[in-house]
N, C-alpha and C positions, 0 to 999 in steps of 0.2 A: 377511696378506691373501691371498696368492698360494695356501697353502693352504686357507682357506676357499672361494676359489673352487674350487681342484681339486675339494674334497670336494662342493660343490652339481652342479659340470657330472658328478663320477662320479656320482653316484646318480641324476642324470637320465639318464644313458648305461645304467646297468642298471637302468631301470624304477622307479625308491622316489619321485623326483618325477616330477609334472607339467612339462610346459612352463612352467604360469604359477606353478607353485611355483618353478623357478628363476629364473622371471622376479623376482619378488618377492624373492627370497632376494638377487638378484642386485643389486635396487633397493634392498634397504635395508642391505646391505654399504656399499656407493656415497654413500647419503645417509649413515650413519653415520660414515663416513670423511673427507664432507666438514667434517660435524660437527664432529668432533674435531679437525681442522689448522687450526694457530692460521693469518692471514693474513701471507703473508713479510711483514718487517718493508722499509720504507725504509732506506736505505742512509742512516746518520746522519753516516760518517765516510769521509775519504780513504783511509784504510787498509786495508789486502786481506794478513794472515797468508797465507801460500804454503808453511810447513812450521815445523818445530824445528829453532831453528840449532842449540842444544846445553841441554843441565841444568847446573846449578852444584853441586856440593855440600860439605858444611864436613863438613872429614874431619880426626882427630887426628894422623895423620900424613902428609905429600901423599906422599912415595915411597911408602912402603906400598903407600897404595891405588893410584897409578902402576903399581908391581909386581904388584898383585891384577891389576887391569884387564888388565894387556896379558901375564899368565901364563893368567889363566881364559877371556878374552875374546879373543885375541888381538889387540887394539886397540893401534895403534902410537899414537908421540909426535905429538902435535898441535900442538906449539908450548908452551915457558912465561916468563912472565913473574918473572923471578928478583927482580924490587922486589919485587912483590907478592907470592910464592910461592904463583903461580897454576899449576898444572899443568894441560895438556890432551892425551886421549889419545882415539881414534876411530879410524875405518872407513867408509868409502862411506856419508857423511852421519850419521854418526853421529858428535854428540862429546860427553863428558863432560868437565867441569873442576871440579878440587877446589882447596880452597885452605883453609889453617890456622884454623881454631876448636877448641882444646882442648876448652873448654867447652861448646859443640853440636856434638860429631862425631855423622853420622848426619840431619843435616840438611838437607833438598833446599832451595839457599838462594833459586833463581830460576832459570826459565827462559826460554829465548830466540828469541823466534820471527822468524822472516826475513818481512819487509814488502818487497812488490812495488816495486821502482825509490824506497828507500827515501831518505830525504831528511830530517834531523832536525828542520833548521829550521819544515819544510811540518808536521812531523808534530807537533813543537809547539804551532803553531799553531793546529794540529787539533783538537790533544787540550785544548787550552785553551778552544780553542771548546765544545768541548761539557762542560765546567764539571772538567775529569782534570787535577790536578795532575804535573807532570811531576818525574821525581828523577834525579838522576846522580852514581854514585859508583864509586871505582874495582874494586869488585866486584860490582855490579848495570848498570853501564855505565846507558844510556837507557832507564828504565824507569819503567812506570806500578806502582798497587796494584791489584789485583781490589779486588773489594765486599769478600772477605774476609781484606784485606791479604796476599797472594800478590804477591810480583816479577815481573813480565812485563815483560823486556827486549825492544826490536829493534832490527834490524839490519840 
């Protein structure tokens, strides 16, 4: 938009419109823009996302990709959980954690997003309210599906 206005106020600055041609150009930028923006939605849920905690991914070997990440990426150890052979490796908010699936290496399994002064029990609740089944397991932790079955954990 920022451009199209540039472009009306330059060619009235050197003479190609009228006043009332920018005016008009001006006015139907305006209405067309209100046009087109859907109306903010109401706020249906408690919930306020504040960033990515981290990605999950199912990798054929968890060292390996450990040694990829923190040789190419310089991403140090993040913590792992040796039950689960859950590896975590990251960087000033950055984390990635992989964890053993032979059979879908290569697959982004869920991600994590951090919820404002989060609370699970509140956010069950929540989410129950508004008809979102809740799931928790030891590799997706608290997490919902998207519409299009995607893991969206928080935290």
């Amino acid at each position: 938009m920022e451009l199209i206005i540039s472009k009306l106020v330059g060619g009235f600055e050197r003479g190609r419109l009228s006043r009332r041609q920018l005016i008009e150009g001006l006015t139907l930028l305006v209405a067309s823009s209100a046009a087109t923006q859907a109306p903010a939605a109401a706020p249906t849920s408690g919930l306020r996302a504040t960033g990515v905690d981290h990605v999950s991914v199912q990798v054929a070997d968890v060292d390996r990709s450990v040694e990829f990440y923190s040789r190419v990426f310089n991403m140090k150890s993040a913590g792992m959980d040796k039950l689960n052979r859950i590896a975590r490796v990251g960087n000033e908010g950055i984390v990635v954690s992989f964890h053993p699936a032979p059979g879908r290496p290569g697959v982004v399994d869920h991600f994590c997003l951090k919820i404002a002064d989060f609370n699970r029990e509140k956010a069950q609740a929540d989410l129950e309210r508004q008809g979102i089944e809740v799931h928790r397991n030891i590799f997706q932790g608290f997490h919902v599906k998207d519409p299009d079955g995607v893991n969206v954990q928080m935290a």
